[in-house]
N, CA, C and O atoms as a Maestro MAE file, in Angstrom:
{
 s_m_m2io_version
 :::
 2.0.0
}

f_m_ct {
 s_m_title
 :::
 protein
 m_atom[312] {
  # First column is atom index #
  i_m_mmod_type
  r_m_x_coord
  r_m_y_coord
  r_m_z_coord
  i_m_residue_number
  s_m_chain_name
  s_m_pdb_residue_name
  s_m_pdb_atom_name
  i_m_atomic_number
  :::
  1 25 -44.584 -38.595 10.248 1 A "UNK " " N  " 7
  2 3 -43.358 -39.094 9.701 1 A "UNK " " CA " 6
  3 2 -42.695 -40.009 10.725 1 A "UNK " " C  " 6
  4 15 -42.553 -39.664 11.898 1 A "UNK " " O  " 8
  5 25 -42.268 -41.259 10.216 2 A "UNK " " N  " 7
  6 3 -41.519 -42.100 10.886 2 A "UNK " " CA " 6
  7 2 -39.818 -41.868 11.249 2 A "UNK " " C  " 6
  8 15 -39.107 -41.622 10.275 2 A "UNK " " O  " 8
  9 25 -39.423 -41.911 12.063 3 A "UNK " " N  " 7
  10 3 -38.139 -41.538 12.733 3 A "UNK " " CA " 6
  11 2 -37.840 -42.889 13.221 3 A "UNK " " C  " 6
  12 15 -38.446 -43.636 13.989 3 A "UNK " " O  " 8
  13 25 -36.079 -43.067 12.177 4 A "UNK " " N  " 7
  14 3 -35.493 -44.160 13.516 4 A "UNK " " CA " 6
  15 2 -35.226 -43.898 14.587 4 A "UNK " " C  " 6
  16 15 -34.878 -42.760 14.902 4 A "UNK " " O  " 8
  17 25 -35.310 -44.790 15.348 5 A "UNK " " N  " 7
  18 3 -34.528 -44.834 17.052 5 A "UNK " " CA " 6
  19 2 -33.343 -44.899 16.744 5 A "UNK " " C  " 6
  20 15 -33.096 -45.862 16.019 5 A "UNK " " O  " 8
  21 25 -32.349 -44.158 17.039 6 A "UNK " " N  " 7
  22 3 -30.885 -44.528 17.435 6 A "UNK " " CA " 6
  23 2 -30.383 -43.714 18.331 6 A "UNK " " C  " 6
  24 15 -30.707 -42.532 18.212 6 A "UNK " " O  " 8
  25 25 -29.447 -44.101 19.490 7 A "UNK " " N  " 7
  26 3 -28.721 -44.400 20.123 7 A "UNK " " CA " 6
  27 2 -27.599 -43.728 20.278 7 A "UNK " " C  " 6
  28 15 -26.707 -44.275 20.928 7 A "UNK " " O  " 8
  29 25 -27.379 -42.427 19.737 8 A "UNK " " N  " 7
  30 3 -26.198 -41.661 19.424 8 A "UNK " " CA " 6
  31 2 -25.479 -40.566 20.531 8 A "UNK " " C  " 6
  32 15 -24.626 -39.711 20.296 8 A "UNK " " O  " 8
  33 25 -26.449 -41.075 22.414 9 A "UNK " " N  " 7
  34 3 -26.169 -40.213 23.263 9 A "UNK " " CA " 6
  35 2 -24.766 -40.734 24.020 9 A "UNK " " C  " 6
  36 15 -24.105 -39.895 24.631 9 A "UNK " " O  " 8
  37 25 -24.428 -41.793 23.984 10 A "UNK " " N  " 7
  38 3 -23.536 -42.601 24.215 10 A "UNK " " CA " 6
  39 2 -22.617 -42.464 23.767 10 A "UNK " " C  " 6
  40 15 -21.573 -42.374 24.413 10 A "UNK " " O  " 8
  41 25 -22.693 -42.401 22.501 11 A "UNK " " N  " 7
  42 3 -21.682 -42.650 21.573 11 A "UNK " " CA " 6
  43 2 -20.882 -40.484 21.551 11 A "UNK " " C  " 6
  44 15 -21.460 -39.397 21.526 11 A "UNK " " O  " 8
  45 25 -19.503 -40.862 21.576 12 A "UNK " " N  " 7
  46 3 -18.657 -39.682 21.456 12 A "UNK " " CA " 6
  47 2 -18.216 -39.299 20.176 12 A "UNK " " C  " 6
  48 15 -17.372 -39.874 19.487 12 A "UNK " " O  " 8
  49 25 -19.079 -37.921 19.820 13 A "UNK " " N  " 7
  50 3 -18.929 -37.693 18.827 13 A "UNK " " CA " 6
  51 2 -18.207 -36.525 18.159 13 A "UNK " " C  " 6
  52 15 -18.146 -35.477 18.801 13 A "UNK " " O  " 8
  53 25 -17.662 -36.580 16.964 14 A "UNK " " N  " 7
  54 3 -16.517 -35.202 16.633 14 A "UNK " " CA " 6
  55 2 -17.329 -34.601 15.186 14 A "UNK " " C  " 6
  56 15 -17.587 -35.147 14.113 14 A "UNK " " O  " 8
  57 25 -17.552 -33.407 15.649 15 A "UNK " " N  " 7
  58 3 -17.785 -32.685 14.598 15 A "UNK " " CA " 6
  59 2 -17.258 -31.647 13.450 15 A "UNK " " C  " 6
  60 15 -17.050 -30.488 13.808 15 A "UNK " " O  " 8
  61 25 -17.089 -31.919 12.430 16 A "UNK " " N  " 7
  62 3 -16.353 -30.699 11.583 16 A "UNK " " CA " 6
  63 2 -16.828 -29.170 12.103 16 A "UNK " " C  " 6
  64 15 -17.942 -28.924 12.566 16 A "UNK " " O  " 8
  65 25 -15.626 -28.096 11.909 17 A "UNK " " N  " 7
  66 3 -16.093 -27.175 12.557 17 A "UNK " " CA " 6
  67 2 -17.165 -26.277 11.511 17 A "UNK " " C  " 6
  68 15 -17.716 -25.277 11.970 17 A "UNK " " O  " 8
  69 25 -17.403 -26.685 10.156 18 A "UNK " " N  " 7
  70 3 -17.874 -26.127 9.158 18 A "UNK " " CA " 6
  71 2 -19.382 -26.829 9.240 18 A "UNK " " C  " 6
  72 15 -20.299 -26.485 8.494 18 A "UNK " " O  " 8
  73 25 -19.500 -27.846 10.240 19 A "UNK " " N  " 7
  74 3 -20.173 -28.958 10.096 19 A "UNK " " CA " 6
  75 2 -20.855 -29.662 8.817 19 A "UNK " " C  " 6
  76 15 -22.044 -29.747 8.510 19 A "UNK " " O  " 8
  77 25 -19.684 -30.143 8.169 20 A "UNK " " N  " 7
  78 3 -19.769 -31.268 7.176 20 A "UNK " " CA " 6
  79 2 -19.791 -32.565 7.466 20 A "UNK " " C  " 6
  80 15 -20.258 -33.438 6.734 20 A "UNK " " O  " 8
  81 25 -19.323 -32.716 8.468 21 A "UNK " " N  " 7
  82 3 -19.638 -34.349 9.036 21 A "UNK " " CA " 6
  83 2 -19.506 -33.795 10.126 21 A "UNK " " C  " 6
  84 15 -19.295 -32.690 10.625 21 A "UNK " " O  " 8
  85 25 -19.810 -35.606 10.567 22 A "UNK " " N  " 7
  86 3 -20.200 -36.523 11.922 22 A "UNK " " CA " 6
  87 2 -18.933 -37.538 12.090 22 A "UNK " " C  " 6
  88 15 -18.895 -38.580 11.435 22 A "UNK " " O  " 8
  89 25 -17.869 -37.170 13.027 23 A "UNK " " N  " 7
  90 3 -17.246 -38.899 13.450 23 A "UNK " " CA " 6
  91 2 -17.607 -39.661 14.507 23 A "UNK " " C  " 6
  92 15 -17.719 -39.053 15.572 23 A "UNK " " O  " 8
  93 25 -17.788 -40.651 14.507 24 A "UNK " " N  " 7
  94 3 -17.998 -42.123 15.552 24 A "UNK " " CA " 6
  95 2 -17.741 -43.172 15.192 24 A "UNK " " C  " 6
  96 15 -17.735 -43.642 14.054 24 A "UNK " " O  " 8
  97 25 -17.432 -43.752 16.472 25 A "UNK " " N  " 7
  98 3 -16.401 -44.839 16.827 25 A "UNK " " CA " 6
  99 2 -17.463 -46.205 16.333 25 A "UNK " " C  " 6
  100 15 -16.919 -47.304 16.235 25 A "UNK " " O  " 8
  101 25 -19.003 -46.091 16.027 26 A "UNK " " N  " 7
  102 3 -19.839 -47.236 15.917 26 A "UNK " " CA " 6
  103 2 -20.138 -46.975 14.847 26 A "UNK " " C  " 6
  104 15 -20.479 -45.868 14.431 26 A "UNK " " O  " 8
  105 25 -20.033 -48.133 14.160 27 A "UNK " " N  " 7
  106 3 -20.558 -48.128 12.608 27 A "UNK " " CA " 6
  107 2 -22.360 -47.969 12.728 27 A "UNK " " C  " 6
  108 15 -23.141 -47.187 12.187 27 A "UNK " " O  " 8
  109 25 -22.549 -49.043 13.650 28 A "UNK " " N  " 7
  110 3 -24.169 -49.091 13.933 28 A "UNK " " CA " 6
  111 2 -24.522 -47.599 14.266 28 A "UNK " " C  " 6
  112 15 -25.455 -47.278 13.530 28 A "UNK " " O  " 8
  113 25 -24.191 -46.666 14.995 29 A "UNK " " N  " 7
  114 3 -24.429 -45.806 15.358 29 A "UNK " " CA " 6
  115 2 -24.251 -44.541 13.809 29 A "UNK " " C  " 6
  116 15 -25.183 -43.757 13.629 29 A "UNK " " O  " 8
  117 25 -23.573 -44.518 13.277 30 A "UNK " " N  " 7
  118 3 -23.298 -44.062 12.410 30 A "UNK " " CA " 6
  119 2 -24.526 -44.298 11.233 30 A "UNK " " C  " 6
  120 15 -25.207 -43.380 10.775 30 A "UNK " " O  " 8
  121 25 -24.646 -45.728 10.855 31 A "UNK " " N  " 7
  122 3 -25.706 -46.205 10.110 31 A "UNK " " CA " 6
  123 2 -27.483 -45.474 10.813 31 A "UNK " " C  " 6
  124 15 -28.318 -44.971 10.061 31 A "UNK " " O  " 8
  125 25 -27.575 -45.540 11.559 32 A "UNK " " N  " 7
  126 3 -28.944 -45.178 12.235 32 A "UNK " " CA " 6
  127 2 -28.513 -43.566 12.394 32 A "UNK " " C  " 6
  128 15 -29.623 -43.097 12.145 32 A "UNK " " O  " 8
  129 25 -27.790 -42.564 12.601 33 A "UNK " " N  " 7
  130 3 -27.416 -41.120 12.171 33 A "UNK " " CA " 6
  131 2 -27.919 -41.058 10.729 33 A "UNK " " C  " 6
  132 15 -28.847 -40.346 10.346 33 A "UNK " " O  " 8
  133 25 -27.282 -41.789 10.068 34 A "UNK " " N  " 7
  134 3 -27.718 -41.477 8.512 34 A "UNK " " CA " 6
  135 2 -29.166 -41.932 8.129 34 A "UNK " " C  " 6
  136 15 -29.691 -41.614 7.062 34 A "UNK " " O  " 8
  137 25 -29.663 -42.566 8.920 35 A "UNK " " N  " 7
  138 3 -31.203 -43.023 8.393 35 A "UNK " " CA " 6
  139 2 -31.879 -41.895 8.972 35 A "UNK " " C  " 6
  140 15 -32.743 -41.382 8.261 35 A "UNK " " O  " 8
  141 25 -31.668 -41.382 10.140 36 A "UNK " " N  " 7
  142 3 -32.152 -40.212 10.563 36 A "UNK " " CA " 6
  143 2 -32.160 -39.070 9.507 36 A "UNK " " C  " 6
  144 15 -33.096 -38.694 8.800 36 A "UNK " " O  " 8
  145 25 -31.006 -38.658 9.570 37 A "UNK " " N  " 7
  146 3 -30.825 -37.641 8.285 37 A "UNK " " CA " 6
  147 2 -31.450 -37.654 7.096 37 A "UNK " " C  " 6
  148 15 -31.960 -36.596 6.726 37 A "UNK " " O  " 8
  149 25 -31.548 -38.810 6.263 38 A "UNK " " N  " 7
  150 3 -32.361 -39.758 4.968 38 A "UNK " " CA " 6
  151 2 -33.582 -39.079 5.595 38 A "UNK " " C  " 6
  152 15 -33.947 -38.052 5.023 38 A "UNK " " O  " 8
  153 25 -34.315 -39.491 6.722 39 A "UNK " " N  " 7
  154 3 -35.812 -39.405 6.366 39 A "UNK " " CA " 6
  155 2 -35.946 -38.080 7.080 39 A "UNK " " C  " 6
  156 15 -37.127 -37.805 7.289 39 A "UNK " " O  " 8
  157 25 -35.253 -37.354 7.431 40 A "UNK " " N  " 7
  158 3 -35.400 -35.594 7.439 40 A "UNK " " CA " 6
  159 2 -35.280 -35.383 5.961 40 A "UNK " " C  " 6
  160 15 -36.262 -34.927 5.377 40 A "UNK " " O  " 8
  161 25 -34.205 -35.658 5.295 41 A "UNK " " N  " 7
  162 3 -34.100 -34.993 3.986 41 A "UNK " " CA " 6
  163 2 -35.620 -35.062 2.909 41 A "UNK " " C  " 6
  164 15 -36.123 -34.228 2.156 41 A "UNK " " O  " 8
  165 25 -36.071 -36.729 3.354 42 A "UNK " " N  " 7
  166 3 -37.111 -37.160 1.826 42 A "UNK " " CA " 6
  167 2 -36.689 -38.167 1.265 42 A "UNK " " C  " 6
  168 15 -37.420 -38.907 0.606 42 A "UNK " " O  " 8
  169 25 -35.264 -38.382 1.462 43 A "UNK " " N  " 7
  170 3 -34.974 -39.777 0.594 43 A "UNK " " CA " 6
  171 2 -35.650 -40.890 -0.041 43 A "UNK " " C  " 6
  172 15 -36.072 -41.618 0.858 43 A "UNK " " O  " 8
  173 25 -35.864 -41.225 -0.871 44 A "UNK " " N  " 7
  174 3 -36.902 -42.044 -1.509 44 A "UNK " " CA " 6
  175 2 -36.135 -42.846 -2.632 44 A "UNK " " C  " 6
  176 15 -34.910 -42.941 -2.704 44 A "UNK " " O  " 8
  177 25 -37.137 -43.461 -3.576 45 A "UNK " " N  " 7
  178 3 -36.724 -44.035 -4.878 45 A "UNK " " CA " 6
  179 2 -36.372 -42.717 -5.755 45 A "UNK " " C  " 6
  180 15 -35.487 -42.883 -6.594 45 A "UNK " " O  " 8
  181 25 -37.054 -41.209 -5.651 46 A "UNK " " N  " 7
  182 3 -36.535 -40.794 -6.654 46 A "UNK " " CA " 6
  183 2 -35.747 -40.103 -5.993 46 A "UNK " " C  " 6
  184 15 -35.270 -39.603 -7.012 46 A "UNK " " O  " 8
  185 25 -35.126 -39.577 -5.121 47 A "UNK " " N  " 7
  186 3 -34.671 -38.765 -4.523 47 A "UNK " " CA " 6
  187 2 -33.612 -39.260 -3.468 47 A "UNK " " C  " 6
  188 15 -33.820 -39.632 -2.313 47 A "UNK " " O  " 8
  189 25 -32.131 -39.151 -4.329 48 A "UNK " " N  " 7
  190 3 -30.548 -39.661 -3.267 48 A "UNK " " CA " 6
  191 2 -30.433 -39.556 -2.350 48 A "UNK " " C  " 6
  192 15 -31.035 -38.485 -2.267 48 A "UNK " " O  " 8
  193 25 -30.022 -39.827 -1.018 49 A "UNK " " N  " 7
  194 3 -29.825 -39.306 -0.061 49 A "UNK " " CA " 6
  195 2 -28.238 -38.310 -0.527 49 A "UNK " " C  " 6
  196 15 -27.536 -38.742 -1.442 49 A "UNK " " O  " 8
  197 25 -27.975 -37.441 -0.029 50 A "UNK " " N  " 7
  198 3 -26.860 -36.181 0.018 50 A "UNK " " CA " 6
  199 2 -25.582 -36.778 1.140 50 A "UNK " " C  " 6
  200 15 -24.534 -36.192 1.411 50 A "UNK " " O  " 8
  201 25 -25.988 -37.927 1.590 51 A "UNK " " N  " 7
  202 3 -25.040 -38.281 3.010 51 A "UNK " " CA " 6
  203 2 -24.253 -39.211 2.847 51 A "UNK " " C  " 6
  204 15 -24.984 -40.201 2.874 51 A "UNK " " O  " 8
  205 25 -22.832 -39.681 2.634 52 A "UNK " " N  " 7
  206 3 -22.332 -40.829 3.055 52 A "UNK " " CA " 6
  207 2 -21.841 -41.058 4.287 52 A "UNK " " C  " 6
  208 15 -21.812 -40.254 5.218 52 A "UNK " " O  " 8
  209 25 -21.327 -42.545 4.271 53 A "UNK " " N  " 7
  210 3 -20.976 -42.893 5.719 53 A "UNK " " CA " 6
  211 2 -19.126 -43.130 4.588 53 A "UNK " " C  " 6
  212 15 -18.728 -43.518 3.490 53 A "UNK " " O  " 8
  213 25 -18.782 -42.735 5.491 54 A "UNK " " N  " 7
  214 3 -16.694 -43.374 5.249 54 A "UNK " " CA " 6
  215 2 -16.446 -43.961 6.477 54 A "UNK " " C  " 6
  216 15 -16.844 -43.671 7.605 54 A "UNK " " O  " 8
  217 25 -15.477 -45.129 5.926 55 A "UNK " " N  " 7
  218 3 -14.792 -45.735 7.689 55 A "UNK " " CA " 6
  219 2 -13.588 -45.562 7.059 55 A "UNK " " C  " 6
  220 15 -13.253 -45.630 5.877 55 A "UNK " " O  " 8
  221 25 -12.824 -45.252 8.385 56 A "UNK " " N  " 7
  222 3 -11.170 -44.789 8.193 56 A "UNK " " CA " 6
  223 2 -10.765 -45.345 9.367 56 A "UNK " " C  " 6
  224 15 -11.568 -45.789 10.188 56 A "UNK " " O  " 8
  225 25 -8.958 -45.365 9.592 57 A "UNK " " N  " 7
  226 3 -8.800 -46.374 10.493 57 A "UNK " " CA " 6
  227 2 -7.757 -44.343 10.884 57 A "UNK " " C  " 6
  228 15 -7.283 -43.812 9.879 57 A "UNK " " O  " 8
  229 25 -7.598 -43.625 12.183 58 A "UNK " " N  " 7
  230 3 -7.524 -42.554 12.477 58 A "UNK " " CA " 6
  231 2 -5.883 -42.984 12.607 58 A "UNK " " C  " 6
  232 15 -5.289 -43.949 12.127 58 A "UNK " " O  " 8
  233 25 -5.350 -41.750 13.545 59 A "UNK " " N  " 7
  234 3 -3.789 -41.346 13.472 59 A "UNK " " CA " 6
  235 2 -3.333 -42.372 14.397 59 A "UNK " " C  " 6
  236 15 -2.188 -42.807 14.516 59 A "UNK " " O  " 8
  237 25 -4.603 -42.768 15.172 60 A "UNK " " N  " 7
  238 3 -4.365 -43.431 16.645 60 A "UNK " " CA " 6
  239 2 -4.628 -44.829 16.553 60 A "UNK " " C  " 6
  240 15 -4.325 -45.682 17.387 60 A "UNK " " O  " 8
  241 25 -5.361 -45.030 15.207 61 A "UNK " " N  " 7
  242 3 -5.932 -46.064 14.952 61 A "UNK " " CA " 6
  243 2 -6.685 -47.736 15.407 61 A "UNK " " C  " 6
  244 15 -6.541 -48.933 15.656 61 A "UNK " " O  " 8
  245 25 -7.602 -46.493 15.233 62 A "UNK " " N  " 7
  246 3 -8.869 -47.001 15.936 62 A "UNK " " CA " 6
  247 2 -9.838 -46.546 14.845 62 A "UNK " " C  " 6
  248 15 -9.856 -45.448 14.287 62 A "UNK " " O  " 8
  249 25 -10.664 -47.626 14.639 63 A "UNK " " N  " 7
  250 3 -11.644 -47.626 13.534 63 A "UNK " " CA " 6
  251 2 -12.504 -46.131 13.594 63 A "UNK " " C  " 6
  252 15 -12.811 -45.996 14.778 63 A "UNK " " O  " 8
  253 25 -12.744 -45.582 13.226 64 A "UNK " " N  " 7
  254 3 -13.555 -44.667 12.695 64 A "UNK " " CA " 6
  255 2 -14.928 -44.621 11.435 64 A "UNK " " C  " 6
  256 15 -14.923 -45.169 10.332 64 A "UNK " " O  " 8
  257 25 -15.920 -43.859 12.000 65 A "UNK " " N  " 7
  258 3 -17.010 -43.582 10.935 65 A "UNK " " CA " 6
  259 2 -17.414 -42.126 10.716 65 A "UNK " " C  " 6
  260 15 -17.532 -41.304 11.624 65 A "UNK " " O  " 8
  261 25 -17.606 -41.901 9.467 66 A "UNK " " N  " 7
  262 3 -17.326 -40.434 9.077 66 A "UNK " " CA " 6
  263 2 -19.083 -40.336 8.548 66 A "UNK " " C  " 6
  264 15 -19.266 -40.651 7.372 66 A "UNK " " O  " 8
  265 25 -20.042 -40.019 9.173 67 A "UNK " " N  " 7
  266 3 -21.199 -39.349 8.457 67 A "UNK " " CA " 6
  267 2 -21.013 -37.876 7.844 67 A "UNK " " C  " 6
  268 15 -20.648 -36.901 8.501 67 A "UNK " " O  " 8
  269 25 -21.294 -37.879 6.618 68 A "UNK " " N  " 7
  270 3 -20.974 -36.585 5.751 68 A "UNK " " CA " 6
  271 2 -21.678 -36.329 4.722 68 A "UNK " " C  " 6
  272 15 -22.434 -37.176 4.247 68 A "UNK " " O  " 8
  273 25 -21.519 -34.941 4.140 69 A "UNK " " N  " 7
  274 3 -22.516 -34.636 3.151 69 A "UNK " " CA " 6
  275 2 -21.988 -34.579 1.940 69 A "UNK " " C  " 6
  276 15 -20.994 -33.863 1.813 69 A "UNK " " O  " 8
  277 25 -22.407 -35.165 0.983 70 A "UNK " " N  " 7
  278 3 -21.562 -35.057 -0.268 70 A "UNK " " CA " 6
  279 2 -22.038 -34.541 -1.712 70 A "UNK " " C  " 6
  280 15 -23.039 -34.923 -2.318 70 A "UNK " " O  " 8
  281 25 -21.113 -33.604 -2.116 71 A "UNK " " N  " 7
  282 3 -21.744 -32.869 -3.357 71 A "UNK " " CA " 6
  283 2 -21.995 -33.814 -4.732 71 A "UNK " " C  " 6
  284 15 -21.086 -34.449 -5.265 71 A "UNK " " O  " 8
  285 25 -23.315 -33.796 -5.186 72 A "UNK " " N  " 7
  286 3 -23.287 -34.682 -6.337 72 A "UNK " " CA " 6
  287 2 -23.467 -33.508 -7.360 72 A "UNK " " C  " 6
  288 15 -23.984 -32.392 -7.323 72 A "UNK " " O  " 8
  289 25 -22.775 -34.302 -8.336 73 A "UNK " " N  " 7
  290 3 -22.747 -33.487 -9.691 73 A "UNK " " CA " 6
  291 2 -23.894 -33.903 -10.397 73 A "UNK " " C  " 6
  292 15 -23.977 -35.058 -10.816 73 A "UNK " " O  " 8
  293 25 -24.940 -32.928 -10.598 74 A "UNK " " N  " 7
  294 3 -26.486 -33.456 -11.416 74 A "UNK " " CA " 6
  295 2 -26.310 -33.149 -12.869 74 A "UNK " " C  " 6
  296 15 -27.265 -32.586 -13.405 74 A "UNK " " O  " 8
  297 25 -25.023 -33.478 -13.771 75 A "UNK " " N  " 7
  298 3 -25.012 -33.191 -14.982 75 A "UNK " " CA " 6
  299 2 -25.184 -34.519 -15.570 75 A "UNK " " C  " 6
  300 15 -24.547 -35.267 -14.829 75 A "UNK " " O  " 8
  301 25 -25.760 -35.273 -16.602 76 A "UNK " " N  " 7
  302 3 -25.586 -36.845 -16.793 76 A "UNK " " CA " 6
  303 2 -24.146 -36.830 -17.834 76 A "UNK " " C  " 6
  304 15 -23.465 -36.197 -18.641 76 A "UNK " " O  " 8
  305 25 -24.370 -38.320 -16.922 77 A "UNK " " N  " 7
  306 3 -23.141 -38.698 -17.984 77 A "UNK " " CA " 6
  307 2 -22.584 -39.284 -19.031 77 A "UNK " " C  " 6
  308 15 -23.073 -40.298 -19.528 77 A "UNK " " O  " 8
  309 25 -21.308 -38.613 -19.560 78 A "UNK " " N  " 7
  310 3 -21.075 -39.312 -20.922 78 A "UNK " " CA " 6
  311 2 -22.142 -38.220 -21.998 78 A "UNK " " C  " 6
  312 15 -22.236 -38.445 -23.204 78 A "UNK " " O  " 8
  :::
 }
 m_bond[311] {
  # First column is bond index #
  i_m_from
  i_m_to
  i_m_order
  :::
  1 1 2 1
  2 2 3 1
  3 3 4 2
  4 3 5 1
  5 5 6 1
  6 6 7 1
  7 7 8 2
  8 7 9 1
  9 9 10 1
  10 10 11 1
  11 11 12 2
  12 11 13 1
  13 13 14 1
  14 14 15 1
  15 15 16 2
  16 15 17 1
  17 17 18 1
  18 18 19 1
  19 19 20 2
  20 19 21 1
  21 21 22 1
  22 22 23 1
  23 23 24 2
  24 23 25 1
  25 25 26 1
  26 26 27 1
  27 27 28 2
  28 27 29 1
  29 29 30 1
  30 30 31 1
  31 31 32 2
  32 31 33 1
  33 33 34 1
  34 34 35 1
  35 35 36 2
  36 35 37 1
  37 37 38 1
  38 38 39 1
  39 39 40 2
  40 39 41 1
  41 41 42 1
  42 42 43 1
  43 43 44 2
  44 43 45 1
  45 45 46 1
  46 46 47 1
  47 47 48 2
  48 47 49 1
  49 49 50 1
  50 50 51 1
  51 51 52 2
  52 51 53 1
  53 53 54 1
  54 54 55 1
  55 55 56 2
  56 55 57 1
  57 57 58 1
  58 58 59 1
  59 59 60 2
  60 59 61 1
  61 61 62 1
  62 62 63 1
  63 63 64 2
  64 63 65 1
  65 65 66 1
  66 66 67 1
  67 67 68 2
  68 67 69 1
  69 69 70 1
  70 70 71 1
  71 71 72 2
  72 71 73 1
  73 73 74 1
  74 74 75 1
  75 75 76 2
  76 75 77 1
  77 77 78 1
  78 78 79 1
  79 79 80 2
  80 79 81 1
  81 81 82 1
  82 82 83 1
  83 83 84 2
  84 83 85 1
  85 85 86 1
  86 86 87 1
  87 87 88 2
  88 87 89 1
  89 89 90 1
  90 90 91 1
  91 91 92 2
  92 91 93 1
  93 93 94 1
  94 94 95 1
  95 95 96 2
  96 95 97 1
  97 97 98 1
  98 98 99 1
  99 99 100 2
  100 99 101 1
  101 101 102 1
  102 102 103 1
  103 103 104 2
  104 103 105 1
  105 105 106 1
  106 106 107 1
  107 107 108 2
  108 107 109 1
  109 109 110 1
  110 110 111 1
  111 111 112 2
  112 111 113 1
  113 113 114 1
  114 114 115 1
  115 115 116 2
  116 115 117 1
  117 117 118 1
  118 118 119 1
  119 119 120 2
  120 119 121 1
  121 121 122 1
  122 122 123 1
  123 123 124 2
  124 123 125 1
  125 125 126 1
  126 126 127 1
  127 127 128 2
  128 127 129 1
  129 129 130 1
  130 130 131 1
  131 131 132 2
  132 131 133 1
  133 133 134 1
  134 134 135 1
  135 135 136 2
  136 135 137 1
  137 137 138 1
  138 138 139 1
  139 139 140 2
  140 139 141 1
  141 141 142 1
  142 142 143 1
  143 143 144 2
  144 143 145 1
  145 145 146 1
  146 146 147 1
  147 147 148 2
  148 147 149 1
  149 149 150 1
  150 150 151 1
  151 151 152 2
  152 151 153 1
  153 153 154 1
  154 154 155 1
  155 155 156 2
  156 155 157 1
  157 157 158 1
  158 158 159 1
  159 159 160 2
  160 159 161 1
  161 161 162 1
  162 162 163 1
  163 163 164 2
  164 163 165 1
  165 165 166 1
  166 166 167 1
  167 167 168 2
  168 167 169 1
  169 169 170 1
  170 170 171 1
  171 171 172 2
  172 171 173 1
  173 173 174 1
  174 174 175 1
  175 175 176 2
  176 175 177 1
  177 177 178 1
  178 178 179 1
  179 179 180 2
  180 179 181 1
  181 181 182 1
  182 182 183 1
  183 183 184 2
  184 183 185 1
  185 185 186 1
  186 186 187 1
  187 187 188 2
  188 187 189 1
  189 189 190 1
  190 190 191 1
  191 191 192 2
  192 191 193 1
  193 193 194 1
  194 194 195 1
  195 195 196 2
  196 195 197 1
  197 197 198 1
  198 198 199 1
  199 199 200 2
  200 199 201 1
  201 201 202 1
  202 202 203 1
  203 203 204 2
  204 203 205 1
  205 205 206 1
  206 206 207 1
  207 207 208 2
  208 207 209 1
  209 209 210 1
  210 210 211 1
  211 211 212 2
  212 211 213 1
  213 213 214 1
  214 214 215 1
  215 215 216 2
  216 215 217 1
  217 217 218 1
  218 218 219 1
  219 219 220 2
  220 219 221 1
  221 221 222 1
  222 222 223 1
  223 223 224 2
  224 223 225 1
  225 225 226 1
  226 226 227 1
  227 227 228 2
  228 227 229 1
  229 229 230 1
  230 230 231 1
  231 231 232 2
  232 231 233 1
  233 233 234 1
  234 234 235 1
  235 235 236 2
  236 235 237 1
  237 237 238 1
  238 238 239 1
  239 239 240 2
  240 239 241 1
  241 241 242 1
  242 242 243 1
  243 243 244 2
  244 243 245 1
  245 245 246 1
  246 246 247 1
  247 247 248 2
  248 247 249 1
  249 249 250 1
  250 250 251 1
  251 251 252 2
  252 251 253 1
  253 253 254 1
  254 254 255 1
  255 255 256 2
  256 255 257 1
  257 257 258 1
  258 258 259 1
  259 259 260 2
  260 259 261 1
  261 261 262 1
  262 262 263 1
  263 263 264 2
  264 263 265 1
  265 265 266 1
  266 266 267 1
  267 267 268 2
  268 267 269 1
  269 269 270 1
  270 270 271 1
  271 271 272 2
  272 271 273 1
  273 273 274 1
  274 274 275 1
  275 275 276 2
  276 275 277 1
  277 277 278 1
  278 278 279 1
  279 279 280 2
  280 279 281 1
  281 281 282 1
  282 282 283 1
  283 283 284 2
  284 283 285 1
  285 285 286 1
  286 286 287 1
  287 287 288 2
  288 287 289 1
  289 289 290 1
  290 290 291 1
  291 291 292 2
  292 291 293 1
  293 293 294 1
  294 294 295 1
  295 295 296 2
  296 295 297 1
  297 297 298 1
  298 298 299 1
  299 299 300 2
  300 299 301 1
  301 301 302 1
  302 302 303 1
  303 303 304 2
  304 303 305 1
  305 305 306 1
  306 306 307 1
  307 307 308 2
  308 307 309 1
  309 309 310 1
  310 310 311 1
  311 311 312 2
  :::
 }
}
């Protein structure tokens, strides 16, 4: 199995204490976290990845990136 390279020892990171997400200050860094995660999970054409990325601007404001896991509802719709 192929694994991205990224770069995430550098980078200072905050974790939920439930661990539902990931925050960092690099979007790039953030983006290559989630490709990591993607190809642990299986992600494919048929198969979603479970992860988004959010950017938020914090209390202190300073850009922020939120890697997180997100519940999808598998009922179809309409």
């Amino acid at each position: 199995m192929y694994f991205h390279t990224v770069n995430v020892l550098d980078e200072y990171l905050d974790n939920a204490a439930d661990g539902s997400f990931v925050d960092m200050a690099s979007g790039s860094a953030a983006r290559g976290f989630k490709i990591v995660l993607d190809q642990y999970y299986g992600v494919s054409v048929q198969i979603r990845s479970p992860y988004a990325i959010t950017g938020f601007v914090n209390q202190h404001g300073q850009q922020r990136y939120r890697v997180g896991y997100v519940e999808r509802d598998h009922t179809p719709c309409c």
